[in-house]
C-alpha positions as CSV (number, residue, x, y, z in Angstrom):
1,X,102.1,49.3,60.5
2,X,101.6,46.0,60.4
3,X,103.0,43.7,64.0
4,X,106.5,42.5,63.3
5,X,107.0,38.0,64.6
6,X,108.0,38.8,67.8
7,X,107.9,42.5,68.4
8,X,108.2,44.0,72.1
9,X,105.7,44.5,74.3
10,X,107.9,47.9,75.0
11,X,107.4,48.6,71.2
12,X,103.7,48.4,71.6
13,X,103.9,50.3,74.8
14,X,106.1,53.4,73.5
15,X,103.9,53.4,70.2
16,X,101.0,53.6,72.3
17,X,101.9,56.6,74.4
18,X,103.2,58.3,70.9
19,X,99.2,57.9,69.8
20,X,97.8,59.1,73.1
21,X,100.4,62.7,72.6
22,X,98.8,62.7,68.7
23,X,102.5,61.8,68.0
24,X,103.0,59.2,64.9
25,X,106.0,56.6,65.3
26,X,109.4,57.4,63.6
27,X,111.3,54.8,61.5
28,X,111.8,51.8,63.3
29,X,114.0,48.8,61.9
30,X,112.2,45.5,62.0
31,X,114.8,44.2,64.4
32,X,114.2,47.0,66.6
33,X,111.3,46.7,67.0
34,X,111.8,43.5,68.3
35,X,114.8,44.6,70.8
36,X,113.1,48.0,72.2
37,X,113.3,47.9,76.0
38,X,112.3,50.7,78.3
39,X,115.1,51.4,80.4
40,X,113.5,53.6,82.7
41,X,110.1,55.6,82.7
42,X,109.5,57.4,78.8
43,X,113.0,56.1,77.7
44,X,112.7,53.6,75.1
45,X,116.0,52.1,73.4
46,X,117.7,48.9,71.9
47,X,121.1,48.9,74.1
48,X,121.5,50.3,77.7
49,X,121.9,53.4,78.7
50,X,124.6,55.3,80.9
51,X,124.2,58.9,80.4
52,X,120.5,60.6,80.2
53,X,119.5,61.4,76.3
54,X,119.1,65.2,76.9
55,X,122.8,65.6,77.1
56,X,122.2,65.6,73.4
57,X,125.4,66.0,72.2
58,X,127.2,63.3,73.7
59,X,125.5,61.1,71.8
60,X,126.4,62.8,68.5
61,X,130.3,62.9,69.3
62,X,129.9,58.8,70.0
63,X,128.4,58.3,67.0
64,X,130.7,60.8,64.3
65,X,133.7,59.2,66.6
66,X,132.5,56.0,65.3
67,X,132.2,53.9,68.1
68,X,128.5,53.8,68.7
69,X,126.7,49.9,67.6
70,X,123.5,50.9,65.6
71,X,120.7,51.2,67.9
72,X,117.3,53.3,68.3
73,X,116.2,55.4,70.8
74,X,113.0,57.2,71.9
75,X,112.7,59.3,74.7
76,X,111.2,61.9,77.3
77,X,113.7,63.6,79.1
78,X,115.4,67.3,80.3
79,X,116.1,69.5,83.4
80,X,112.3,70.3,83.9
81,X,109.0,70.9,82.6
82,X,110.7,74.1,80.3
83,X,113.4,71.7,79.0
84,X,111.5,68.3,78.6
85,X,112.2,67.6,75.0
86,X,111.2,64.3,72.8
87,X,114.4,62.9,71.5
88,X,114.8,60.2,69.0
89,X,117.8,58.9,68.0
90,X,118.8,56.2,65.1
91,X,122.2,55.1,64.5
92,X,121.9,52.4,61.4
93,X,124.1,52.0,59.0
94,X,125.7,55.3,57.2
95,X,122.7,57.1,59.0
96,X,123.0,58.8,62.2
97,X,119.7,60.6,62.7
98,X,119.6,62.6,66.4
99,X,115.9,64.6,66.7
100,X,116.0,66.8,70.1
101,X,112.3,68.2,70.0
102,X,111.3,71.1,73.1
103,X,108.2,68.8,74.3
104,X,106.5,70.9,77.9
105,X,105.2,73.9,79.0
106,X,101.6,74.8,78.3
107,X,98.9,73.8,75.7
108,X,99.5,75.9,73.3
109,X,103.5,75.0,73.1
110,X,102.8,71.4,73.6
111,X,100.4,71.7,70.3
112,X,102.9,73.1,68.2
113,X,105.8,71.2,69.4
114,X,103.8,67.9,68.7
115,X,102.7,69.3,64.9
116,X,106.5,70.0,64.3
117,X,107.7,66.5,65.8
118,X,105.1,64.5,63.3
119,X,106.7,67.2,60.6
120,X,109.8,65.6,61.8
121,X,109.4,62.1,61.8
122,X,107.6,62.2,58.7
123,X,111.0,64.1,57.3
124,X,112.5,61.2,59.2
125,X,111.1,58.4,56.9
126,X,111.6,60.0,53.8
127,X,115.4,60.6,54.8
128,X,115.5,56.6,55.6
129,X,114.0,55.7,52.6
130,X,116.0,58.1,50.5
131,X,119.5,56.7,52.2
132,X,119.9,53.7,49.5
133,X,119.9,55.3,46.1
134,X,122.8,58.4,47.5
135,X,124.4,55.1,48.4
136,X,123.5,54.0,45.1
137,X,124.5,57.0,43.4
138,X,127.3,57.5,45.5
139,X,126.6,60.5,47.0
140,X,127.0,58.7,50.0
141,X,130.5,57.0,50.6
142,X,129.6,53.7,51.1
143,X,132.0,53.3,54.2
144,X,131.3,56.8,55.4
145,X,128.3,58.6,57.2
146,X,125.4,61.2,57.0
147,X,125.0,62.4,60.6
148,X,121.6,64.6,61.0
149,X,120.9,66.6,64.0
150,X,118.5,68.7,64.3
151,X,117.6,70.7,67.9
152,X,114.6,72.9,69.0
153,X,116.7,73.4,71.8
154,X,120.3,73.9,70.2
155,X,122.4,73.4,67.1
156,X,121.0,71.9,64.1
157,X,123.3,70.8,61.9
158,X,124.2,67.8,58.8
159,X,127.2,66.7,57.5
160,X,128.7,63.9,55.0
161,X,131.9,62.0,55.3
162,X,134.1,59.3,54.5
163,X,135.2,56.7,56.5
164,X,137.5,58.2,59.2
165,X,137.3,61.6,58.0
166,X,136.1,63.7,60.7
167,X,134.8,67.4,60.5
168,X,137.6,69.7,60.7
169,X,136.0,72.0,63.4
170,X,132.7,72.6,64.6
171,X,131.1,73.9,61.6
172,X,133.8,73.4,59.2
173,X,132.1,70.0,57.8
174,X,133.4,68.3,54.6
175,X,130.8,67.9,52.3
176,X,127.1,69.1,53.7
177,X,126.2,72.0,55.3
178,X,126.1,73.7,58.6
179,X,123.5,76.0,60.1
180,X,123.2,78.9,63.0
181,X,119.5,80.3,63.3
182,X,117.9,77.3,61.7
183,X,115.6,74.4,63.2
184,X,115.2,70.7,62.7
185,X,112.6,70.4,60.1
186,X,114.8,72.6,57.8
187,X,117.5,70.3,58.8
188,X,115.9,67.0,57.7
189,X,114.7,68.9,54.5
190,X,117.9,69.8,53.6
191,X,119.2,65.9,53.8
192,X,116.8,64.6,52.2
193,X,117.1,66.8,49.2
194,X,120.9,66.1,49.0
195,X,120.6,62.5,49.4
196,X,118.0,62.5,46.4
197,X,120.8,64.5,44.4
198,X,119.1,67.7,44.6
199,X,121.7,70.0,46.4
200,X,120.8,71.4,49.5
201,X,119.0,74.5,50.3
202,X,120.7,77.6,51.1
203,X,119.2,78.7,54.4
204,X,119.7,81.5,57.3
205,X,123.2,81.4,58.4
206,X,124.8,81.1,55.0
């Protein structure tokens, strides 16, 4: 990717330790890339930070509440080596993309939790790029939101919505589609198929 006029040094530095793990970078807005700070060791984001990123869901309820800025976020973080998980957040626009990918324990775990986080963040790009023609189409209400999560260590889930319209319980989401049993590369491949008008698939859970 080619350097971006004034572009962090905490960019390069957080790009660099993706390449060392064999891990490719996720989407990164040009102004990010620009604003990316570490804000304390492996935790990489464009706006301060008061609660750790493994408490996952917190972030997700800021951002569907609506009162989240856009920012990006990439980061190492969990209760130990067995819940260390890579977690990648974006918040941009209608897109709110939260990745929460089981990163520790041995070599063999480590391998194929790094071959499903470049599965991920290469579902990741296509899902950005895919965003402006459902806004095009609208599919996407052009005031409303997509939220993405998708969890190695919990829920995965997506969900559409207009502006203020919230979810009417966990699970009971307005137009998208929820999933128990179900991981985060399904997740992404799901949203990127709906925003490209092709339905989403029907998975475990249904």
């Amino acid at each position: 990717m080619p350097k971006v006029k004034g572009e962090s040094g905490d960019y390069a530095r957080v790009e660099a330790l993706l390449a060392e793990s064999g891990v490719g970078m996720p989407p990164m807005p040009a102004d990010a890339r620009t604003r990316l700070k570490e804000r304390e060791e492996w935790c990489f984001c464009t706006r301060a930070l008061k609660v750790s990123p493994s408490e996952l869901q917190h972030f997700v309820r800021k951002a569907i509440a609506g009162v989240s800025p856009d920012y990006v976020l990439i980061a190492q973080a969990g209760h130990g080596v067995g819940s260390s998980a890579l977690h990648y957040f974006l918040v941009q626009g209608p897109l709110q993309l939260f990745l929460q990918i089981g990163w520790g324990g041995g070599s063999a775990e480590r391998e194929r939790s790094t071959a499903l986080l470049n599965e991920c963040f290469a579902l990741a790009h296509r899902l950005v790029g895919a965003i402006p023609e459902a806004l095009r189409r609208g599919w996407l209400p052009r005031q409303g939101r997509i939220t993405v999560v998708g969890s190695s260590l919990g829920e995965s889930f997506w969900e559409v919505a207009a502006a203020g319209e919230r979810a009417s319980q966990p699970g009971g989401l307005p137009r998208g589609k929820t999933r128990s049993g179900i991981g985060p590369r399904e997740i992404l491949e799901e949203a990127v198929l709906w925003c490209r008008g092709k339905g989403a698939v029907v998975g475990r859970g249904d």
